[in-house]
PyMOL CGO cylinders between C-alpha atoms (Angstrom):
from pymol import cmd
from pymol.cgo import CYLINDER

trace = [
    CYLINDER, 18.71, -138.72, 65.17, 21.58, -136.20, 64.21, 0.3, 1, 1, 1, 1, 1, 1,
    CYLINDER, 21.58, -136.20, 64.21, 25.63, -136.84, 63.81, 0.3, 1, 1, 1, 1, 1, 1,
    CYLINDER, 25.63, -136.84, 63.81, 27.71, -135.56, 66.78, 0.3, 1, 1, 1, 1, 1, 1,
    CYLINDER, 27.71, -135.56, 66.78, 28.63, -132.16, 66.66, 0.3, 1, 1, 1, 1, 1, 1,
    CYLINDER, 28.63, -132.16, 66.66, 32.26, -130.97, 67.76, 0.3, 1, 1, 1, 1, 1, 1,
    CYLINDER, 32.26, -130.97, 67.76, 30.33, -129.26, 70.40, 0.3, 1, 1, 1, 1, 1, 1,
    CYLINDER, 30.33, -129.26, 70.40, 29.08, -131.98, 72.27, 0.3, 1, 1, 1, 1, 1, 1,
    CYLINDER, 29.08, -131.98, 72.27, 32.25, -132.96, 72.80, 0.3, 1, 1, 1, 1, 1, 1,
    CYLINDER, 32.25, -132.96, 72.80, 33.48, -129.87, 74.17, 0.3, 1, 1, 1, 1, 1, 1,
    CYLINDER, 33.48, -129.87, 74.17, 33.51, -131.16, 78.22, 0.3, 1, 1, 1, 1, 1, 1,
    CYLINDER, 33.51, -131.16, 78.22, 35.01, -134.71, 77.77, 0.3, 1, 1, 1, 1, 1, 1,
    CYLINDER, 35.01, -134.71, 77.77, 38.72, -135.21, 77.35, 0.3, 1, 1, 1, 1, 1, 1,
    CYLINDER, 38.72, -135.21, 77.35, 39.63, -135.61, 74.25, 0.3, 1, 1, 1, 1, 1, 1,
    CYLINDER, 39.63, -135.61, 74.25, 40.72, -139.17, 71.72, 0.3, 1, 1, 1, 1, 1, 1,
    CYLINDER, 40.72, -139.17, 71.72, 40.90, -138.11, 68.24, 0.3, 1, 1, 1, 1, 1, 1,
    CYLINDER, 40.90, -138.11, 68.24, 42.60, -140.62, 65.68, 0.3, 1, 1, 1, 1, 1, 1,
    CYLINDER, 42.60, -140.62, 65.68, 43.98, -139.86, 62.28, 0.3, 1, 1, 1, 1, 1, 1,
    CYLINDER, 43.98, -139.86, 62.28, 44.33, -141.72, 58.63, 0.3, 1, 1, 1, 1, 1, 1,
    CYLINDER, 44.33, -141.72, 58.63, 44.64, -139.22, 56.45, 0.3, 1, 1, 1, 1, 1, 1,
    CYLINDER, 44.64, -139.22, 56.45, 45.45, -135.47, 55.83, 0.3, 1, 1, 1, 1, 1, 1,
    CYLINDER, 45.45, -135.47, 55.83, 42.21, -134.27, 56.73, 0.3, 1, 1, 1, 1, 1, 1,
    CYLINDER, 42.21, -134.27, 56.73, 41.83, -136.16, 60.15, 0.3, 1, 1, 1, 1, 1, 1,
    CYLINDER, 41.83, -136.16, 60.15, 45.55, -135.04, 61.12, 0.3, 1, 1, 1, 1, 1, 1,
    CYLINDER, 45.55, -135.04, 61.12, 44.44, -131.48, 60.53, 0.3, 1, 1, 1, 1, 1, 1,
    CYLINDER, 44.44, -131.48, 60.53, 41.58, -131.43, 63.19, 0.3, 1, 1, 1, 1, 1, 1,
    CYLINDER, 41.58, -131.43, 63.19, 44.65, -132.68, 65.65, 0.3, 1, 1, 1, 1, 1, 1,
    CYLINDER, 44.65, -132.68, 65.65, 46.86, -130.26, 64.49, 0.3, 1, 1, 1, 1, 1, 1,
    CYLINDER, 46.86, -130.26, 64.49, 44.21, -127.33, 65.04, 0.3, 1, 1, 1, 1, 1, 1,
    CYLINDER, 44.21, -127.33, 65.04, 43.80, -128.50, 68.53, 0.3, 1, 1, 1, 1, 1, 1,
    CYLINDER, 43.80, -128.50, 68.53, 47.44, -129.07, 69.45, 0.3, 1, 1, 1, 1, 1, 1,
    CYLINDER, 47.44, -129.07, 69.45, 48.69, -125.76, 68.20, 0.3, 1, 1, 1, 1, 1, 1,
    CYLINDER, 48.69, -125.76, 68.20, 50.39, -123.85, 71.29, 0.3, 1, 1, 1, 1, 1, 1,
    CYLINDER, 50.39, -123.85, 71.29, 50.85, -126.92, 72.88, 0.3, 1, 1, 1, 1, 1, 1,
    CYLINDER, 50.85, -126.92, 72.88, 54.24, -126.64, 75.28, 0.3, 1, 1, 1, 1, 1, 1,
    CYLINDER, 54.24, -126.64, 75.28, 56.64, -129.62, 75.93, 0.3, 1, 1, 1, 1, 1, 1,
    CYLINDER, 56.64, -129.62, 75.93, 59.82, -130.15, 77.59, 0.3, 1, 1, 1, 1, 1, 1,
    CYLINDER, 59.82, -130.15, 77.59, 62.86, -131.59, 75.56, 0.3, 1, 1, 1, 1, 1, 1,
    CYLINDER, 62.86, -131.59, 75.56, 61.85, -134.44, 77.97, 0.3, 1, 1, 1, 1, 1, 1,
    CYLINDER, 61.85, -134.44, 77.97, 58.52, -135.86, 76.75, 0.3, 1, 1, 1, 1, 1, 1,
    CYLINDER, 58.52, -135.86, 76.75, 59.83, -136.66, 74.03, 0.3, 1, 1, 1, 1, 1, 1,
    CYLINDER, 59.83, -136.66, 74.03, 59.67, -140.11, 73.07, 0.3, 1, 1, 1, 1, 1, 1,
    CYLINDER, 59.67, -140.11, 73.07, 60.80, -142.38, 70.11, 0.3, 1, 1, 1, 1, 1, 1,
    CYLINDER, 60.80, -142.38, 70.11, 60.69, -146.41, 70.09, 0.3, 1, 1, 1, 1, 1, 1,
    CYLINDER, 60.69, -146.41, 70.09, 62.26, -147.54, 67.28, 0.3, 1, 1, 1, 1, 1, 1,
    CYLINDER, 62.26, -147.54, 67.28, 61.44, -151.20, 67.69, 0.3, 1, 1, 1, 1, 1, 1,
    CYLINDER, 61.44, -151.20, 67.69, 57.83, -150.18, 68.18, 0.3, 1, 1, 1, 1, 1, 1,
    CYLINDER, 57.83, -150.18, 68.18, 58.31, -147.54, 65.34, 0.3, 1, 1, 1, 1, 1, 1,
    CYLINDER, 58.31, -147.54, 65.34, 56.34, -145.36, 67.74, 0.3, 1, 1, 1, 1, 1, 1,
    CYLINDER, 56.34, -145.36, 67.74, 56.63, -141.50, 68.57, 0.3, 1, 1, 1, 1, 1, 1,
    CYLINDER, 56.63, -141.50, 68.57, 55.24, -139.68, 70.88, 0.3, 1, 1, 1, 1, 1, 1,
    CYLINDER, 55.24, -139.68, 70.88, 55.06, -136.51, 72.93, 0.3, 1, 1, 1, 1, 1, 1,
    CYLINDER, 55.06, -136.51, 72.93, 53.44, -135.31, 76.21, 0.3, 1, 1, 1, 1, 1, 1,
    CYLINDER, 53.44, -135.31, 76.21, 52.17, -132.06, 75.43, 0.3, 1, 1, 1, 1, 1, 1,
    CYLINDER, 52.17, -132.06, 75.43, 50.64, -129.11, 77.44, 0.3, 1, 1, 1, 1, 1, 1,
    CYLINDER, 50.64, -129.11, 77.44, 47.94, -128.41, 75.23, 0.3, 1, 1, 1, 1, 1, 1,
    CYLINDER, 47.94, -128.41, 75.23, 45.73, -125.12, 74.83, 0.3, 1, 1, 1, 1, 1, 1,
    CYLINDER, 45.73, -125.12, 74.83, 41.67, -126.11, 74.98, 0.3, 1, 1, 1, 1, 1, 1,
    CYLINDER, 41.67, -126.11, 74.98, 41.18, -124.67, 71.91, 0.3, 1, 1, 1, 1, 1, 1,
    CYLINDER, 41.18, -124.67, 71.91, 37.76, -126.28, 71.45, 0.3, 1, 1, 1, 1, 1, 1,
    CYLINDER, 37.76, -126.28, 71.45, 36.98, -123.93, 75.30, 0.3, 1, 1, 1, 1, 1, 1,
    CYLINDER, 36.98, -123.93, 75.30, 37.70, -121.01, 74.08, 0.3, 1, 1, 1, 1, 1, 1,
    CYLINDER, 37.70, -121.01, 74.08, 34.75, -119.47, 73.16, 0.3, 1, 1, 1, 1, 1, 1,
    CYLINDER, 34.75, -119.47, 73.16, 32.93, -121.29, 75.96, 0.3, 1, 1, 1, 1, 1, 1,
    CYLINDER, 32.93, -121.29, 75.96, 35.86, -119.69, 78.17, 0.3, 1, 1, 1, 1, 1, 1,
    CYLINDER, 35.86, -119.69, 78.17, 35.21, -116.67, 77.15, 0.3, 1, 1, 1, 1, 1, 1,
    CYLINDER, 35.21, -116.67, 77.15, 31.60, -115.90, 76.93, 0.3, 1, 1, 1, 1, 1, 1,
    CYLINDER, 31.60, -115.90, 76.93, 31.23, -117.30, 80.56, 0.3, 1, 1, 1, 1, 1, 1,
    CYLINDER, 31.23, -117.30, 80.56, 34.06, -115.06, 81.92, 0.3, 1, 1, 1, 1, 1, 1,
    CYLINDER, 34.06, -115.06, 81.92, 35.78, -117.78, 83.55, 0.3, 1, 1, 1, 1, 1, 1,
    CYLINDER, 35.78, -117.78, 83.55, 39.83, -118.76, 82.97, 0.3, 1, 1, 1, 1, 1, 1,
    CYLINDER, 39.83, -118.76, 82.97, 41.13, -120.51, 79.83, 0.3, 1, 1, 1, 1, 1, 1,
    CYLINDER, 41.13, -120.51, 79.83, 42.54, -124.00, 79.87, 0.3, 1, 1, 1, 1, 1, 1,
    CYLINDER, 42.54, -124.00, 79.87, 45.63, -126.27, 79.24, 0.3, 1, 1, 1, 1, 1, 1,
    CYLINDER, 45.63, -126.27, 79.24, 45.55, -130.02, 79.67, 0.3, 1, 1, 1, 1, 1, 1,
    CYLINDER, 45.55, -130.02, 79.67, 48.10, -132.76, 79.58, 0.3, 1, 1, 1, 1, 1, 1,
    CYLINDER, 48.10, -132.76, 79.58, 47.62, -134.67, 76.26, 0.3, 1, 1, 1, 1, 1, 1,
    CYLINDER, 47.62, -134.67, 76.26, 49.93, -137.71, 74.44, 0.3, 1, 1, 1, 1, 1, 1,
    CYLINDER, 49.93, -137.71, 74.44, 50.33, -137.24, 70.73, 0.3, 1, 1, 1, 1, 1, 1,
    CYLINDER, 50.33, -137.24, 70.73, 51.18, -140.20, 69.47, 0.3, 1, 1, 1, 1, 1, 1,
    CYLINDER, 51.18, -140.20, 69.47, 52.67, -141.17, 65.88, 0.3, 1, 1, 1, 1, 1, 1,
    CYLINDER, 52.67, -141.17, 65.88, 52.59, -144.93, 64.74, 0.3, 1, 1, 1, 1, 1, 1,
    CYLINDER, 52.59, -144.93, 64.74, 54.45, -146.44, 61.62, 0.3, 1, 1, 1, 1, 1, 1,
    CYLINDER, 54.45, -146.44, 61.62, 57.16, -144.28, 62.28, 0.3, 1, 1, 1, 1, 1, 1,
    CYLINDER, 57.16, -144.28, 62.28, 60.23, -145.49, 60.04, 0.3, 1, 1, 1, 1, 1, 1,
    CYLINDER, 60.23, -145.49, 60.04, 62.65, -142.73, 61.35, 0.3, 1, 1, 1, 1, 1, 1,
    CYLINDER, 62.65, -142.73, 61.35, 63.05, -139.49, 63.28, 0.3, 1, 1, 1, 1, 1, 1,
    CYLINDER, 63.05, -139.49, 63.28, 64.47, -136.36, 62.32, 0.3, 1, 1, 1, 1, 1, 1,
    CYLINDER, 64.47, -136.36, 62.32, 64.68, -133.26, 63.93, 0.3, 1, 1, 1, 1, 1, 1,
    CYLINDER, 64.68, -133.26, 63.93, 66.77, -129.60, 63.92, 0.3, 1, 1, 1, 1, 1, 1,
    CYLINDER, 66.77, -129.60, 63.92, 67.19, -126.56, 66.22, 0.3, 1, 1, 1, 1, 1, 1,
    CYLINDER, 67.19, -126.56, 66.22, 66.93, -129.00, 69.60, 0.3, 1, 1, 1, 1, 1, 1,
    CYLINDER, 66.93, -129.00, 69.60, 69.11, -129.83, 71.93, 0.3, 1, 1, 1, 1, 1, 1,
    CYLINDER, 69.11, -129.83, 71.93, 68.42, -133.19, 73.63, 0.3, 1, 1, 1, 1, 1, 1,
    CYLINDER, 68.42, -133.19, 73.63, 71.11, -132.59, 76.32, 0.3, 1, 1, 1, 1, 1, 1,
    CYLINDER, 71.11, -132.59, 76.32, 69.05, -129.60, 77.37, 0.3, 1, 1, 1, 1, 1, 1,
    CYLINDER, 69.05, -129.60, 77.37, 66.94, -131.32, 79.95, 0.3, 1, 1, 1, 1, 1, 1,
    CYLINDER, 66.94, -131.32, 79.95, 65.42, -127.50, 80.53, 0.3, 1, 1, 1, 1, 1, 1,
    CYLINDER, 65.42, -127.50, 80.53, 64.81, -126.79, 77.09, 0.3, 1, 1, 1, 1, 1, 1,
    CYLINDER, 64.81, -126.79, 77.09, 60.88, -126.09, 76.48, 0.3, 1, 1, 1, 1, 1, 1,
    CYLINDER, 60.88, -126.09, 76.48, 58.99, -126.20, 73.29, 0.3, 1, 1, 1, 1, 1, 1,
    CYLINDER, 58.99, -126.20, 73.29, 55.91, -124.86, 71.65, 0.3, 1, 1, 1, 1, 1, 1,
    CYLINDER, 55.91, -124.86, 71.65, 54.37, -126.65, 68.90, 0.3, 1, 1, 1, 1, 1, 1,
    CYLINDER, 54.37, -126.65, 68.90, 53.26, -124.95, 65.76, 0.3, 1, 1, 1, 1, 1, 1,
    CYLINDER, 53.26, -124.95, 65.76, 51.85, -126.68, 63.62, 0.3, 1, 1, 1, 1, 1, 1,
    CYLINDER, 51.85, -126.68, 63.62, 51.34, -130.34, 62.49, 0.3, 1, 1, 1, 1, 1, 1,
    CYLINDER, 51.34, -130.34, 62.49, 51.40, -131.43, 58.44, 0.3, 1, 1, 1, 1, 1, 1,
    CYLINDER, 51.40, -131.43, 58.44, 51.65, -134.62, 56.45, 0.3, 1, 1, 1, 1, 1, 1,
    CYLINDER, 51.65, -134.62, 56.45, 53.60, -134.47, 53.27, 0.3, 1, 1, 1, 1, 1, 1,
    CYLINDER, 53.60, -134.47, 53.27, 52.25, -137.96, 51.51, 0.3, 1, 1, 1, 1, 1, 1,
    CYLINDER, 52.25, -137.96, 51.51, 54.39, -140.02, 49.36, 0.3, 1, 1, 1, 1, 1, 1,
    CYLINDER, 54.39, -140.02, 49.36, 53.68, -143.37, 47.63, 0.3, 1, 1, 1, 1, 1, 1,
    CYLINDER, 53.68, -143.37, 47.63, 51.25, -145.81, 49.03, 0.3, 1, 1, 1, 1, 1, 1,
    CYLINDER, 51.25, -145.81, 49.03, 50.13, -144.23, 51.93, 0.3, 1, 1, 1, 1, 1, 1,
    CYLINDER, 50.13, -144.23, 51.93, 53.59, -143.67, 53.05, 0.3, 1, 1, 1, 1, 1, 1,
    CYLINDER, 53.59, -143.67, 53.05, 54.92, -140.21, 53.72, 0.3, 1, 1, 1, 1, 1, 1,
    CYLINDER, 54.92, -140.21, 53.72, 56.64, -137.68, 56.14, 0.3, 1, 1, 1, 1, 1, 1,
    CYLINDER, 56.64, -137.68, 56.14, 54.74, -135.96, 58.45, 0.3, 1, 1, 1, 1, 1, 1,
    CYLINDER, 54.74, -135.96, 58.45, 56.44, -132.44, 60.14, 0.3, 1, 1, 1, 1, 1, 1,
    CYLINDER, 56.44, -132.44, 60.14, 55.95, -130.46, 63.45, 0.3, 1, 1, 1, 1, 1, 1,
    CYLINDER, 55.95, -130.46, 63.45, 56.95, -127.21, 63.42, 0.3, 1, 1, 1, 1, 1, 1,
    CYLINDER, 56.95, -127.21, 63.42, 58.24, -125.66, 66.55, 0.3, 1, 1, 1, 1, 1, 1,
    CYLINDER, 58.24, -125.66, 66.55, 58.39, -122.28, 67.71, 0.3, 1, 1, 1, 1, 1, 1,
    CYLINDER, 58.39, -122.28, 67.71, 62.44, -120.85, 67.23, 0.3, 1, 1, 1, 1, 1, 1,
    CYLINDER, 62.44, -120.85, 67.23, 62.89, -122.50, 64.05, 0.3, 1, 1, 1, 1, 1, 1,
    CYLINDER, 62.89, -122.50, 64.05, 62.56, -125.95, 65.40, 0.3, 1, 1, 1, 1, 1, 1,
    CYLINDER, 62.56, -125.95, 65.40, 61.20, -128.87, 63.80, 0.3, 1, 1, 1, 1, 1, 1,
    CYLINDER, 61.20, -128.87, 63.80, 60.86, -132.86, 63.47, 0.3, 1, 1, 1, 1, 1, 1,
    CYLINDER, 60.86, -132.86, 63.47, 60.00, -134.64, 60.46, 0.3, 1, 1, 1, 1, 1, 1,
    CYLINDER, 60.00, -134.64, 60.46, 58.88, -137.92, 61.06, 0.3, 1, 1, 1, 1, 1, 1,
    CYLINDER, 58.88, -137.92, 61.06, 59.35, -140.95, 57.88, 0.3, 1, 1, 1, 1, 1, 1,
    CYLINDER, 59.35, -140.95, 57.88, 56.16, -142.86, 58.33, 0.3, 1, 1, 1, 1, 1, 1,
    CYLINDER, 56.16, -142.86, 58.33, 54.76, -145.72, 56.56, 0.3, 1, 1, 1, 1, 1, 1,
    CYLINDER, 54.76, -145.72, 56.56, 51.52, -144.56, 56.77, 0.3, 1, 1, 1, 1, 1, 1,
    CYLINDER, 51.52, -144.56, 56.77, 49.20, -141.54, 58.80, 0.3, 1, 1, 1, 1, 1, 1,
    CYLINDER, 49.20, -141.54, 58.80, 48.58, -143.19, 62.26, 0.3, 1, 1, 1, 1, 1, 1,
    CYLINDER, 48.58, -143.19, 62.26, 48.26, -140.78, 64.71, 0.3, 1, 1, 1, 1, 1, 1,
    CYLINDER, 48.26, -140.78, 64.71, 46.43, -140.43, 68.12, 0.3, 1, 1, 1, 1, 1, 1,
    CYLINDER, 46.43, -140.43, 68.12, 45.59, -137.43, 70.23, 0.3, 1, 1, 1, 1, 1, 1,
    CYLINDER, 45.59, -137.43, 70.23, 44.52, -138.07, 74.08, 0.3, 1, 1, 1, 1, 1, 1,
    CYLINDER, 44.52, -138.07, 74.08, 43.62, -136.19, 76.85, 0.3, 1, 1, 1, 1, 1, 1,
    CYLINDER, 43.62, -136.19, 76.85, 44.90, -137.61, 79.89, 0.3, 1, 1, 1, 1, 1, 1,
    CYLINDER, 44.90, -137.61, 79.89, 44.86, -135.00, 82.46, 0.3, 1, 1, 1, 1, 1, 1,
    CYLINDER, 44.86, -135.00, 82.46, 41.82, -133.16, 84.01, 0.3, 1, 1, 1, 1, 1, 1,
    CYLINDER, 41.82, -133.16, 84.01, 41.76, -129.60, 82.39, 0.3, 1, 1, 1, 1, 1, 1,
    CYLINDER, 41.76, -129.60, 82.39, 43.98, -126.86, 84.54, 0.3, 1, 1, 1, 1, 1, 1,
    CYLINDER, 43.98, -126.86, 84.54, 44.08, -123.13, 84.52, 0.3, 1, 1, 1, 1, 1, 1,
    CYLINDER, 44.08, -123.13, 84.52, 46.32, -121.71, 81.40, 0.3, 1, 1, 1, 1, 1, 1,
    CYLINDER, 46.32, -121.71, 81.40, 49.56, -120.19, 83.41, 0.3, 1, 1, 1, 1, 1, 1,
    CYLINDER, 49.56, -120.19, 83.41, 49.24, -117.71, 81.61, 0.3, 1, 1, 1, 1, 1, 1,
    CYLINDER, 49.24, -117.71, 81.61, 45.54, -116.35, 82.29, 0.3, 1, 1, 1, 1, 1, 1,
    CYLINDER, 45.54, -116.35, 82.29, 45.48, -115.55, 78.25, 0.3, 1, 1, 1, 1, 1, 1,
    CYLINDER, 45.48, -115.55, 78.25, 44.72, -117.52, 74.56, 0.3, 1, 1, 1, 1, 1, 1,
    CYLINDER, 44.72, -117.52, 74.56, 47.69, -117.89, 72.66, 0.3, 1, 1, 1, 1, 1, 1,
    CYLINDER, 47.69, -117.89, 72.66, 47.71, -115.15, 70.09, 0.3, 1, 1, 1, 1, 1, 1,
    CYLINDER, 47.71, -115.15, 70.09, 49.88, -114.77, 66.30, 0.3, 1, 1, 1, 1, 1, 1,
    CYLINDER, 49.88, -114.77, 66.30, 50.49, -111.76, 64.61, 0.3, 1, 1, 1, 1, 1, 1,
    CYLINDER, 50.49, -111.76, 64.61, 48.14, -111.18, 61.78, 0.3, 1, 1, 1, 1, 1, 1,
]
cmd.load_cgo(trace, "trace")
């Protein structure tokens, strides 16, 4: 008997969980590009829960994608932060209910105990920093996979 590979998982949706630096990194990978509107955004205070509802590139179908010639993928996806102490955020405008967002990147900055901040960086200079108690953090596909708008794989300059 072997351990899993991440490329048996490649077909089923996605639910990832992350402790620790390392863990949140594998989300982060797979939620760069993701797209939001101002409007899935959601923070519970009482529940010290945050979470968004993001459009997320199949980065883990890529190559699949590819080689067979066929279109690339989004799906719908919650991202969901847990011990969240408080919320933070610059460059977004909540009263924009059109306002749309594309998620960078995803880090944890660790402080004492477990405890720490953890930031998403947002296309445009945007960001939220998140005070959390400790690294909880979820990742779930909850849509079936759809065509990428766009037809293409999100691409950086070099």
């Amino acid at each position: 008997m072997t351990d899993a590979s991440f490329h048996d998982g490649r077909e089923a949706p996605l639910n990832l969980g992350a402790e620790d630096g390392d863990d949140l990194q594998v989300i982060a990978t797979l939620t760069q590009d993701a797209i939001f509107p101002v409007t899935e955004i959601t923070w519970r205070p009482s529940e010290r829960r945050f979470a968004l509802l993001l459009n997320r590139f199949r980065w883990e179908d890529k190559d699949a994608a590819t080689r067979r010639n066929r279109p690339f993928e989004r799906v719908q996806s919650v991202l969901v932060f847990d011990s969240v102490l408080s919320v933070a955020s610059q460059g977004i405008d909540r009263s924009d209910k059109d306002m749309v967002m594309s998620l960078l990147s995803v880090s944890f900055e660790p402080g004492e105990d477990g405890a720490g901040q953890i930031l998403l960086t947002l296309a445009g200079d945007g960001a939220i920093r998140l005070t959390v108690e400790a690294l909880d953090a979820s990742l779930k596909d909850v849509t079936r996979p759809y065509r990428a708008p766009s037809g293409h794989a999100p691409q950086h300059p070099d």
